[in-house]
Phi, psi and omega in degrees: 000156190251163206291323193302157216245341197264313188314312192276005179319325184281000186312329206238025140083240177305322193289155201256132158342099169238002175202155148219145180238165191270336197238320197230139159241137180246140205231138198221159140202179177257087184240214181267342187249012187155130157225161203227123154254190198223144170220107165260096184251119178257128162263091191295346188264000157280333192055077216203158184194124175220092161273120203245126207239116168228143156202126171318081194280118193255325182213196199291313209293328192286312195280303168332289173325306207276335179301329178285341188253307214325263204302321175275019189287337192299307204284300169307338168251001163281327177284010208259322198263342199272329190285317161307288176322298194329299212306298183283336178280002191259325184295335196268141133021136125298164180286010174268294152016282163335286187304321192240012165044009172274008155085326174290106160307152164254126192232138184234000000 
């Protein structure tokens, strides 16, 4: 899986880049009734990936959405993160690939 943080960008879809790091990326947006960012922290010596979500409500509309997104958001960003990893582990090399860097399967 790859160690770099720009690989997981795509878990929250649209939302923009407001930070980077060699470990983290933090993902963001602004809007009128409520903003959330996002932080996708890869740790390579865990082998782990942890995403973490905050958000900021501005007015009656924004707490109404979120009281409706609140409880099922948890279940939606683990699954946002389990869609992604498929996505990139289906994007990497086999390990013959890998290994022997021509790009060429190994067939035994």
């Amino acid at each position: 899986m790859p160690a770099d943080p720009a690989a997981w960008e795509r878990v929250t879809g649209a939302a923009g880049v407001l930070g980077r790091t060699d470990r983290e990326v933090l993902l963001g947006e602004d809007g009128e009734h409520l903003s959330f960012r996002v932080s996708v922290l890869v740790d390579t010596a865990a082998r782990r990936v942890t995403l973490s979500t905050a958000v900021r409500l501005h007015d009656r509309a924004g707490r109404r959405y979120w009281s409706l997104v609140r409880r099922p958001h948890a279940v939606a960003a683990r699954l946002l993160l389990r869609r992604t990893h498929r996505r990139l582990a289906l994007a990497a090399p086999r390990a013959g690939e890998r290994a022997h860097g021509s790009g060429v399967r190994l067939t035994s």
